[in-house]
MARBA-3410 file (N, C-alpha, C, O; in Angstrom, 1 decimal):
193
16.2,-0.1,-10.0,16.0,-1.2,-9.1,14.7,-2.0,-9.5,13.7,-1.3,-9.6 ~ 14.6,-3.2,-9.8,13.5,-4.1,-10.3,13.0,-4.7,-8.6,13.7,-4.9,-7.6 ~ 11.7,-4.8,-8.9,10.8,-5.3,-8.4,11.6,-6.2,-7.2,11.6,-5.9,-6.0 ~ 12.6,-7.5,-7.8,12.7,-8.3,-7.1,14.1,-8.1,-5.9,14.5,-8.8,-5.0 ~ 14.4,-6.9,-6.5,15.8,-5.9,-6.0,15.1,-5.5,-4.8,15.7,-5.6,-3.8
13.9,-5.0,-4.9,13.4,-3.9,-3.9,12.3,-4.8,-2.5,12.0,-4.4,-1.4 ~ 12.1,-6.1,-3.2,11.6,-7.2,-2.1,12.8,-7.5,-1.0,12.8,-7.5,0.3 ~ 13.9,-7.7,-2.0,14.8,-8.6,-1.1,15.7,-7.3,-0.1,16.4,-7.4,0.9 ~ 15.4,-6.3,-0.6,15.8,-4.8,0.3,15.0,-4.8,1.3,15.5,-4.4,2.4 ~ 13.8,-5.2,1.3,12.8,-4.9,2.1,13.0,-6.3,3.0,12.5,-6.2,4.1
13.4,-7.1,2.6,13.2,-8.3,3.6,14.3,-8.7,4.3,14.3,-9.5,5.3 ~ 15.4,-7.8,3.7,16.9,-8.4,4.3,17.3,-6.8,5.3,18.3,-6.6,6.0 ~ 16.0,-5.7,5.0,16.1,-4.8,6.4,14.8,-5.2,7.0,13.9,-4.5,6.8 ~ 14.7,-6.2,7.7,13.8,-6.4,8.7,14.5,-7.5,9.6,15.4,-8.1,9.1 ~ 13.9,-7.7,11.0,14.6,-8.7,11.9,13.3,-8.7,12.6,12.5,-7.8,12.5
13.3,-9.9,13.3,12.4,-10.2,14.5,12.2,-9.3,15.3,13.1,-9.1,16.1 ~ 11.2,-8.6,15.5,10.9,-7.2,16.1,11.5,-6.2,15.9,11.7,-5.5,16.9 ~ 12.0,-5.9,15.2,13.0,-4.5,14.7,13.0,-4.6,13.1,13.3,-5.7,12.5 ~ 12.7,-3.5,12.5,12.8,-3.4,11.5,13.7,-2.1,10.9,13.3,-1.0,11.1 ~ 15.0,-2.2,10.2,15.7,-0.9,9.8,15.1,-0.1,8.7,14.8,-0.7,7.7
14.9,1.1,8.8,14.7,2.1,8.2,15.3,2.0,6.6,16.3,1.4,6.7 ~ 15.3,2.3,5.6,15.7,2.0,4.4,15.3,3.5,3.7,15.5,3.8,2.5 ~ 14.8,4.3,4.6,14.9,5.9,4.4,16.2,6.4,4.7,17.0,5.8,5.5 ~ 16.6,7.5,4.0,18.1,8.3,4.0,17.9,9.1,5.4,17.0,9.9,5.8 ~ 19.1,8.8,6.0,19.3,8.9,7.3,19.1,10.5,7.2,19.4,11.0,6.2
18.4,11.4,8.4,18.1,12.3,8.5,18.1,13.6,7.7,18.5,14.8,7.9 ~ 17.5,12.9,6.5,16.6,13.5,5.5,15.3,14.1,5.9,14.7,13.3,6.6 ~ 14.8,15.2,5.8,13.5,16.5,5.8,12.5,16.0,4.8,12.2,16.8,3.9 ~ 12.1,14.8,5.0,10.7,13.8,4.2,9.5,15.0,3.7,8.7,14.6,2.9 ~ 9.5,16.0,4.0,8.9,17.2,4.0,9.2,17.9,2.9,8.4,18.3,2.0
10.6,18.2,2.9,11.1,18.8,1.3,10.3,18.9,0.4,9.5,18.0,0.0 ~ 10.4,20.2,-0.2,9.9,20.1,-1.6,10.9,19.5,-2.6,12.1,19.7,-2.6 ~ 10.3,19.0,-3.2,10.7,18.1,-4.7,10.2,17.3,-5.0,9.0,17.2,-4.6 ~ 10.8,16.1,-6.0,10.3,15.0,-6.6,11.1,13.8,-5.4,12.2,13.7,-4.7 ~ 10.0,13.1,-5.5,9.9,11.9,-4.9,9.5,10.7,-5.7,8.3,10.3,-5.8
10.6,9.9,-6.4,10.0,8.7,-6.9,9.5,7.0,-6.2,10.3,6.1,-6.0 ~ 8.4,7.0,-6.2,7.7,5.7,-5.4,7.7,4.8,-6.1,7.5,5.0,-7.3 ~ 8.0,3.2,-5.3,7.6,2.5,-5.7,6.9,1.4,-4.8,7.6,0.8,-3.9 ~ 5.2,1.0,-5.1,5.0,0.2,-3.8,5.0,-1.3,-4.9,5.0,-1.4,-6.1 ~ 5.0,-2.2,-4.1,4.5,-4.0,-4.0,3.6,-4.6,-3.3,3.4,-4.5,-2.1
2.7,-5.7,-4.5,1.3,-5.8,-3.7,2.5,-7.2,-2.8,3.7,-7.6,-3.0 ~ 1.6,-7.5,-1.9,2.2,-8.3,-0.8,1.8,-9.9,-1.9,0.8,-10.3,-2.5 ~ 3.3,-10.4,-1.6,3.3,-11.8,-2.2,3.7,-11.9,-3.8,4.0,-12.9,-4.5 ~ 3.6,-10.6,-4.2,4.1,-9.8,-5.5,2.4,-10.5,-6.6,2.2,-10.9,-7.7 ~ 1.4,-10.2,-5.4,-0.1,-11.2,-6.0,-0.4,-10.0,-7.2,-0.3,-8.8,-6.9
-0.7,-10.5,-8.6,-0.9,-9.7,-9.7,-2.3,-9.2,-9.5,-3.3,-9.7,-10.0 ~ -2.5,-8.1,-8.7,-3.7,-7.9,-8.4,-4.9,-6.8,-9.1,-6.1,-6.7,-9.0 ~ -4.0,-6.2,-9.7,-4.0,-4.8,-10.0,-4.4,-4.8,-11.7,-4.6,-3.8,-12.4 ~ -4.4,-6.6,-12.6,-4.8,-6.5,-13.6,-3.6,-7.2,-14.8,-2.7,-7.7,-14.2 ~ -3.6,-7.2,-15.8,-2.9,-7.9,-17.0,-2.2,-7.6,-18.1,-2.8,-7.7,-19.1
-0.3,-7.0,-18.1,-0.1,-6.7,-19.4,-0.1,-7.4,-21.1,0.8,-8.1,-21.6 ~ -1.5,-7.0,-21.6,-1.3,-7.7,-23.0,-0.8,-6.6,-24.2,-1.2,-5.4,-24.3 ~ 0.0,-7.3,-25.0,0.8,-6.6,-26.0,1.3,-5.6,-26.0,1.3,-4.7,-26.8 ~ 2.0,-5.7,-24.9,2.9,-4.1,-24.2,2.1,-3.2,-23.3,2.5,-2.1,-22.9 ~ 0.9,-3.8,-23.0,-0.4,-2.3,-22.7,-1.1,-3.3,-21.4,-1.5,-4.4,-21.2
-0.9,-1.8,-20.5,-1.5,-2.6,-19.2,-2.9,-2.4,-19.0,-3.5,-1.3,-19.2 ~ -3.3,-3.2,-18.8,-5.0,-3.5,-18.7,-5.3,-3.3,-17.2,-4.6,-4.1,-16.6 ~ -6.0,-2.6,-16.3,-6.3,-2.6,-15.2,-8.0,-3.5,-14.9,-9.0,-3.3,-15.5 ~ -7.8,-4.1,-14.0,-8.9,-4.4,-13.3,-10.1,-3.3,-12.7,-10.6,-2.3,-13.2 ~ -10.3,-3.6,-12.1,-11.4,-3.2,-11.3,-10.7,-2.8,-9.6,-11.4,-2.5,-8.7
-9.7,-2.9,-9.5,-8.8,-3.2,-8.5,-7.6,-2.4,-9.1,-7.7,-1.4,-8.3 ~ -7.1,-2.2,-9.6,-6.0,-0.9,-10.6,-6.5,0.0,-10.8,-5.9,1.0,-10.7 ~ -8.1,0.0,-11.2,-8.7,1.4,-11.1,-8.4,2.0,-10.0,-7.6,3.0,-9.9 ~ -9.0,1.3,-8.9,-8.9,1.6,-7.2,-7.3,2.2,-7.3,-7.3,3.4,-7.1 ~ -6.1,1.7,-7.6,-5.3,2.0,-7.1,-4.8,3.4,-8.0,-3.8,4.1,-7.6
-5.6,3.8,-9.0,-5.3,4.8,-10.3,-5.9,6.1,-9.3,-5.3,7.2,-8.9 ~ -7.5,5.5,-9.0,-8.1,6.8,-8.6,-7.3,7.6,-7.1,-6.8,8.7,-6.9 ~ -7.4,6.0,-6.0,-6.9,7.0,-5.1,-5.4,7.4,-5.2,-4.9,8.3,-4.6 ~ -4.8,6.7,-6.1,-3.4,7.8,-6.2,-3.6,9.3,-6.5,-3.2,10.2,-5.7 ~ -4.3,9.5,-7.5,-4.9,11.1,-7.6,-5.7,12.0,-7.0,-5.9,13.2,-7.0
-6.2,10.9,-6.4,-7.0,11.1,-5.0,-6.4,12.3,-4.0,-6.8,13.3,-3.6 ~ -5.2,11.6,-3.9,-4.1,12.0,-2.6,-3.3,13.4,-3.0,-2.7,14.0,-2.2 ~ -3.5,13.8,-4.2,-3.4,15.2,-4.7,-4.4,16.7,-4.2,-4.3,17.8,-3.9 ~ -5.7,15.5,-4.5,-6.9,16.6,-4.3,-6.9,16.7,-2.7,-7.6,17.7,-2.4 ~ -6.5,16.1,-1.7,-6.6,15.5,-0.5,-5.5,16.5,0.5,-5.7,16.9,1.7
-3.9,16.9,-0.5,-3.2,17.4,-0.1,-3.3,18.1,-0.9,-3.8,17.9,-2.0 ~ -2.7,19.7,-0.3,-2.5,20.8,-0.8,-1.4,21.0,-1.4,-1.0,21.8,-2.3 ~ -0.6,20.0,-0.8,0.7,20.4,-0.9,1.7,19.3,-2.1,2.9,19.3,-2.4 ~ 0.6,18.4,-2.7,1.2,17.3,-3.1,0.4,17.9,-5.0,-0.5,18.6,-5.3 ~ 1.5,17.3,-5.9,1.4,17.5,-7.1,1.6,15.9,-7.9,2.8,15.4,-8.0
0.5,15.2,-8.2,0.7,13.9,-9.5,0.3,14.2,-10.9,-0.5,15.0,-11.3 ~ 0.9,13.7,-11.3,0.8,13.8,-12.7,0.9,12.3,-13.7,1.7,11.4,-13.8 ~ -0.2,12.8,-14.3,-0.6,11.1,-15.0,0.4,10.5,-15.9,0.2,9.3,-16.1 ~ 1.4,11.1,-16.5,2.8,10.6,-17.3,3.8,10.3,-16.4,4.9,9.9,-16.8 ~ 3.4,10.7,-15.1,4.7,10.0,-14.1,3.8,9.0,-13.4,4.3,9.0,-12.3
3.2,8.4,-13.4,2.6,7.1,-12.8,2.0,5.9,-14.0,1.3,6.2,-14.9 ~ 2.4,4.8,-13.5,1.9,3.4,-13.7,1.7,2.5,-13.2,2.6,1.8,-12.6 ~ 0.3,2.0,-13.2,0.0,0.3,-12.5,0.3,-0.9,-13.4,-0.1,-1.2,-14.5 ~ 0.9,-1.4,-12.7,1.0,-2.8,-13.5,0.4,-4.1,-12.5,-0.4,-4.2,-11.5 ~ 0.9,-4.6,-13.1,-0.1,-6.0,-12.1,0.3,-6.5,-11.0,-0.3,-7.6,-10.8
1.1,-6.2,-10.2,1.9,-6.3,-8.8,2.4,-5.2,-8.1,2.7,-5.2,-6.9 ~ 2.5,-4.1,-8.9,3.3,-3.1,-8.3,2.6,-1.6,-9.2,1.8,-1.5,-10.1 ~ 3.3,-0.6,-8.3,3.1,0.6,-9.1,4.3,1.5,-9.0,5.2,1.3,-8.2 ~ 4.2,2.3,-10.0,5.6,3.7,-10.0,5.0,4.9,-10.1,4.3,5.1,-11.2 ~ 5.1,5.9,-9.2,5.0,7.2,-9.3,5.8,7.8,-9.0,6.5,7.3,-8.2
6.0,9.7,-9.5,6.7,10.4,-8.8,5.5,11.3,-8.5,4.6,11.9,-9.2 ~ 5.8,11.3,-6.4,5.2,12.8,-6.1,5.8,13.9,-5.5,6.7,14.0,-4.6 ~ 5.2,14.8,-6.3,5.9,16.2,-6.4,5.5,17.2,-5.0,4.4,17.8,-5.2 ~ 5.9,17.4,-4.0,5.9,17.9,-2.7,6.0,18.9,-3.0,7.1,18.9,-3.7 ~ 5.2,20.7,-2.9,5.3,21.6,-2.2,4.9,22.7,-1.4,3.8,22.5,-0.8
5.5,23.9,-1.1,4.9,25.0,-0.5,3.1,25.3,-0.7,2.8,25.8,-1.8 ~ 2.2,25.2,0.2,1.3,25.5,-0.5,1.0,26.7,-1.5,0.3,26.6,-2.5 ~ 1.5,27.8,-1.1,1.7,29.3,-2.1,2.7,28.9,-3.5,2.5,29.5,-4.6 ~ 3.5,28.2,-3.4,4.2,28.1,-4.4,3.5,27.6,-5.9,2.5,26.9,-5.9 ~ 4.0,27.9,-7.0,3.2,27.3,-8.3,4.0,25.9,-8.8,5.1,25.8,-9.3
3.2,24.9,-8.6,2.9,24.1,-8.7,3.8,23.7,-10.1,4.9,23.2,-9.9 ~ 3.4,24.0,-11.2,3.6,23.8,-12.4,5.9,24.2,-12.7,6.6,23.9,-13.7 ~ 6.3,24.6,-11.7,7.3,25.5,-11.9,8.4,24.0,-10.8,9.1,24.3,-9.8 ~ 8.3,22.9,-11.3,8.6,22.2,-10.2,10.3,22.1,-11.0,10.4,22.0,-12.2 ~ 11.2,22.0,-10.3,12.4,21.1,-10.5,13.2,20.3,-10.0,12.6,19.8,-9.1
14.4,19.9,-10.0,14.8,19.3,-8.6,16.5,19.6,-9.1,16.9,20.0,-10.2 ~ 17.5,19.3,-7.6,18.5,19.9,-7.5,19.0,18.7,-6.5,18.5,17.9,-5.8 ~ 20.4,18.8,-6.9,21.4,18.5,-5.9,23.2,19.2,-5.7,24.0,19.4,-6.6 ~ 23.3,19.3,-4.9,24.2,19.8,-4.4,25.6,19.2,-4.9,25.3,18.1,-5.4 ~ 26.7,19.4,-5.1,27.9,19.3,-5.8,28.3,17.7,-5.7,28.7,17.0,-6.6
27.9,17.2,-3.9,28.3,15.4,-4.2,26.7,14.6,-4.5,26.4,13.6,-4.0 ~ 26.1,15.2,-5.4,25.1,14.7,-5.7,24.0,14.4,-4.3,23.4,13.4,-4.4 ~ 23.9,14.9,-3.5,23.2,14.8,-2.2,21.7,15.8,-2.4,21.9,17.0,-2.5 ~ 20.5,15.6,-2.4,19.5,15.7,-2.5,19.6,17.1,-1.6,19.9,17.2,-0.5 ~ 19.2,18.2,-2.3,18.5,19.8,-1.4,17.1,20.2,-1.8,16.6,19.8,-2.8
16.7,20.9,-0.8,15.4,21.8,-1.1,15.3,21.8,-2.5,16.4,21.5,-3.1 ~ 14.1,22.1,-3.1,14.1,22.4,-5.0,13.8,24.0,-4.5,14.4,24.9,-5.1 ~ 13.1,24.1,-3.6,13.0,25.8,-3.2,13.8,26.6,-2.6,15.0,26.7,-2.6 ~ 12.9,27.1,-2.0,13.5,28.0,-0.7,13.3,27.4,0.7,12.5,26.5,0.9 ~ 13.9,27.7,1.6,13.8,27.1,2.8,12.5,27.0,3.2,12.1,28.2,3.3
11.7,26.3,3.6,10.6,26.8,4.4,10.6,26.2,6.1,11.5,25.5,6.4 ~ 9.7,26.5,7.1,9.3,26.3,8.2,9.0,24.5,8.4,8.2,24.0,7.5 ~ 9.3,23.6,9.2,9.1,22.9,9.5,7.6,22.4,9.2,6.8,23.3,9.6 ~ 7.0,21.6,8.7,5.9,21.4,8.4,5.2,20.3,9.3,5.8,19.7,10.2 ~ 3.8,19.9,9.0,3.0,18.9,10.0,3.8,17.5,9.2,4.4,17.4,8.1
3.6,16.6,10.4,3.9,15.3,10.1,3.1,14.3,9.0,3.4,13.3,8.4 ~ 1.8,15.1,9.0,1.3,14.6,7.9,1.3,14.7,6.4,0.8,14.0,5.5 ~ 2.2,16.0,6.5,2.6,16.2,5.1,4.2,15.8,4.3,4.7,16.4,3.4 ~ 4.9,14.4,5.2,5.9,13.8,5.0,5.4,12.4,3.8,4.4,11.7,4.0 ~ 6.0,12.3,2.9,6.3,11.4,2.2,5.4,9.9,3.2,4.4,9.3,3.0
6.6,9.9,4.2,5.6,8.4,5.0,4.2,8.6,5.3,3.4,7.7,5.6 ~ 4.1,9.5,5.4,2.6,9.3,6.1,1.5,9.8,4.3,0.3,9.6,4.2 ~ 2.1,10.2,3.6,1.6,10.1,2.1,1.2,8.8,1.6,0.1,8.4,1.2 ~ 2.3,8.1,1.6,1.9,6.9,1.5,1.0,5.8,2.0,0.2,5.0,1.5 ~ 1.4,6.0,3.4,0.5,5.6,4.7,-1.0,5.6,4.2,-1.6,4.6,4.1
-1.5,6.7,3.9,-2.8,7.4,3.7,-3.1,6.8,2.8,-4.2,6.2,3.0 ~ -2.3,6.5,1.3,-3.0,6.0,0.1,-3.0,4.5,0.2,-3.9,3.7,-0.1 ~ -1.6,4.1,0.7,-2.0,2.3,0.9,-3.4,1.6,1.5,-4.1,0.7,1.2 ~ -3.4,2.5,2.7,-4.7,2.2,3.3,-6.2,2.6,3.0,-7.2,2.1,3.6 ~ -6.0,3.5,2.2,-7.2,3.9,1.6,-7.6,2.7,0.0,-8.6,2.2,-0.5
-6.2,2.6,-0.2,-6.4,1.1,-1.4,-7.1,0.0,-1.1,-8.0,-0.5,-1.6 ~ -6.2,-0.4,0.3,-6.5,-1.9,1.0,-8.0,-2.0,1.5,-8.6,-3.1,1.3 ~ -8.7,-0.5,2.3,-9.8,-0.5,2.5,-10.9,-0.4,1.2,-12.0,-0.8,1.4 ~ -10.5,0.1,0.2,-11.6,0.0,-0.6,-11.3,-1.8,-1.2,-12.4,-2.5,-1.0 ~ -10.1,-2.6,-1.8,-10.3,-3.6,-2.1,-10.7,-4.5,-1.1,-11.5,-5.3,-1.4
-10.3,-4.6,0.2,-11.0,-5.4,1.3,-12.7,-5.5,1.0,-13.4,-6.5,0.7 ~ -13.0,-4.2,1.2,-14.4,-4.3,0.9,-15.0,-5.0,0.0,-15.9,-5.8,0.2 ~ -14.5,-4.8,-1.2,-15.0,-5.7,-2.7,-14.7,-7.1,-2.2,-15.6,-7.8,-1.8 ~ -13.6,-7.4,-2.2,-13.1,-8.6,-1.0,-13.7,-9.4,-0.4,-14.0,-10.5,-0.6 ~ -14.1,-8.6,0.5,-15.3,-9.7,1.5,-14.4,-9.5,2.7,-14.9,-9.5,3.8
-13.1,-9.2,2.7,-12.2,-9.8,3.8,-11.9,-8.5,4.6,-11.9,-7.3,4.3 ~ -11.7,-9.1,5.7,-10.8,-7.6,6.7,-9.3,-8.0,7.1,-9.0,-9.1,7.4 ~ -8.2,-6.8,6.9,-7.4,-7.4,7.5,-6.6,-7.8,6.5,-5.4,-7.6,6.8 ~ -6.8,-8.2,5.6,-5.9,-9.1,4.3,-5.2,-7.9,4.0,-5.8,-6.9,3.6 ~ -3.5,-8.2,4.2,-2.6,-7.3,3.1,-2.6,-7.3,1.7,-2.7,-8.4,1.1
-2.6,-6.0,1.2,-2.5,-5.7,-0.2,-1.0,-5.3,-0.5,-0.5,-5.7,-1.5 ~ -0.5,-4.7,0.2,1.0,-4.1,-0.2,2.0,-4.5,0.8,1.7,-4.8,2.0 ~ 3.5,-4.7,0.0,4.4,-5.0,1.0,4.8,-4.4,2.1,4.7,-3.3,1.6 ~ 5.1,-4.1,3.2,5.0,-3.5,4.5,5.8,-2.1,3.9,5.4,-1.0,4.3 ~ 6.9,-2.2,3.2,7.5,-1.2,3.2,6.9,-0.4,1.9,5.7,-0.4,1.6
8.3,0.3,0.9,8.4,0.6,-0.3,9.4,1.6,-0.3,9.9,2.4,0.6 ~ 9.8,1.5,-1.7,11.0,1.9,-2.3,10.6,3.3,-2.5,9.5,3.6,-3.0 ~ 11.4,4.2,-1.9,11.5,5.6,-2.9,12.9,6.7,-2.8,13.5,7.0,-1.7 ~ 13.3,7.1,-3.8,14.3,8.0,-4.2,13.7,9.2,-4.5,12.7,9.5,-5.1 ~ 14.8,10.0,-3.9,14.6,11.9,-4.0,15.2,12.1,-5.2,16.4,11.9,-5.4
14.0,12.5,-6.3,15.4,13.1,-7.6,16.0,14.5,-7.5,15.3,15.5,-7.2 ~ 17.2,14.4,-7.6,18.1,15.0,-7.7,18.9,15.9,-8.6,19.8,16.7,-8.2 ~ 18.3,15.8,-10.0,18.6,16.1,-11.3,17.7,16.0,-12.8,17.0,14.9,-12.8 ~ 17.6,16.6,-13.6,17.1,16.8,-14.6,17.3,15.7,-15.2,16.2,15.2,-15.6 ~ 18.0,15.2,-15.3,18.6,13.8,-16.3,18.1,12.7,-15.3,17.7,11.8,-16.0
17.9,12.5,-14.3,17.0,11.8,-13.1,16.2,11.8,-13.5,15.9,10.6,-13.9 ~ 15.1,12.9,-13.6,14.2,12.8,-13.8,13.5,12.4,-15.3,12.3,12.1,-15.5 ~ 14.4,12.7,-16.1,14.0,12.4,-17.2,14.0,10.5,-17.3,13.0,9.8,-17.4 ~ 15.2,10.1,-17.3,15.4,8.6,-17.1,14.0,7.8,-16.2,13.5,6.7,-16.5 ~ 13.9,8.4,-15.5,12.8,7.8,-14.3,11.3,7.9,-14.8,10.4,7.2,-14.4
10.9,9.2,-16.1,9.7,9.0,-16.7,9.5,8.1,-17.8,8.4,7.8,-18.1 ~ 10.6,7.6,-18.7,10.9,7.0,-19.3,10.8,5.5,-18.8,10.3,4.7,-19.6 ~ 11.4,5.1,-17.5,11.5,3.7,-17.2,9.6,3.7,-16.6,8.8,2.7,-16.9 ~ 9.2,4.8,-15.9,7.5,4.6,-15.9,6.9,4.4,-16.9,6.5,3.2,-16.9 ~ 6.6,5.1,-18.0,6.1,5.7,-19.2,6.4,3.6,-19.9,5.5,3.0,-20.5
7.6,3.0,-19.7,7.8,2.5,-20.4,7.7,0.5,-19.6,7.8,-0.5,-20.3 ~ 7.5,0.7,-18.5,7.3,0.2,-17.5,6.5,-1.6,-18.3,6.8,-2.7,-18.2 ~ 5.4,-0.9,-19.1,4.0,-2.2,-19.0,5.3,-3.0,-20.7,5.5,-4.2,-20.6 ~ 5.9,-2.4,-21.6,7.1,-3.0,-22.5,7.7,-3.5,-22.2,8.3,-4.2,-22.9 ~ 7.9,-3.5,-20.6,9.4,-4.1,-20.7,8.9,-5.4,-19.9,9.5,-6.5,-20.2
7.6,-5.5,-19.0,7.0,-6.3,-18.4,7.5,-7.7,-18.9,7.7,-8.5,-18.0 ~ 7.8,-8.3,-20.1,7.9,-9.7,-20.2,9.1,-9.7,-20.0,9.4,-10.9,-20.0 ~ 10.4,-8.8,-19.9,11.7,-9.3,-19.6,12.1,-9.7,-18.5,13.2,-10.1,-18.3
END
């Protein structure tokens, strides 16, 4: 899904006071596994810095959004990033974050789907977990921790940085995941197409 795929998803599930869910209908946002993100600065404003000659250049404003993404690892116990699955570019970013068990090892991550390709546990079952260790509220935490640090530099209060929503897909499969580090990894190349 490109950038302008995932605006017009985002704009064509909203209505005048009601906005539809574009999350998979009662999905466990909690799950361990891979989760691939993708956020949009609001207005698709290139805020985050400049790709020259295939290579993305970050601002002073892309740092912000570099650090506190890794940020949200040290922050959560439960959350795993890794610097070859994320990229800022100058409007948008792509990561996958890796949700799990806090006892569980980390490094031993994979992902699974069930026979019609429908997203399961990567583990074992576990116990319902806090609400703040869901995907939405991961996000929640880092958009606004972005917006408040560039506001500040800013001068401004209040000014959106990202589009209200954002795209993300549960991988499912090895070949998923492989394709999806590749389209990151390769993300700031393909930039002029």
């Amino acid at each position: 899904m490109d950038d302008q795929d995932f605006e017009s998803l985002v704009r064509n599930s909203s209505s005048i006071g009601h906005r539809r869910s574009i999350r998979l209908e009662g999905y466990d946002y909690t799950s361990e596994g891979g989760y691939f993100i993708t956020l949009v600065t609001h207005h698709h404003n290139p805020l985050f810095g400049k790709v020259i000659d295939d290579e993305m250049l970050e601002n002073e404003f892309g740092q912000i959004v570099r650090e506190e993404w890794f940020r949200t690892a040290r922050l959560r116990p439960t959350v795993e990033l890794l610097e070859d699955e994320f990229v800022v570019m100058p409007n948008h970013i792509h990561g996958i974050i890796w949700l799990f068990d806090e006892k569980d090892n980390r490094s031993n991550k994979k992902v699974t789907g069930d026979q019609s390709g429908h997203p399961v546990r990567a583990y074992r079952d576990t116990p319902l977990q806090s609400p703040s260790n869901t995907i939405g509220a991961i996000i929640r935490g880092f958009k606004g921790a972005v917006t408040t640090r560039i506001n500040t530099i800013r001068q401004v209060k209040g000014e959106p940085v990202w589009l209200r929503n954002y795209y993300e897909h549960i991988i499912t499969t090895e070949t998923e995941y492989a394709n999806i580090v590749d389209y990151i990894q390769f993300n700031p190349m393909n930039w002029g197409m």
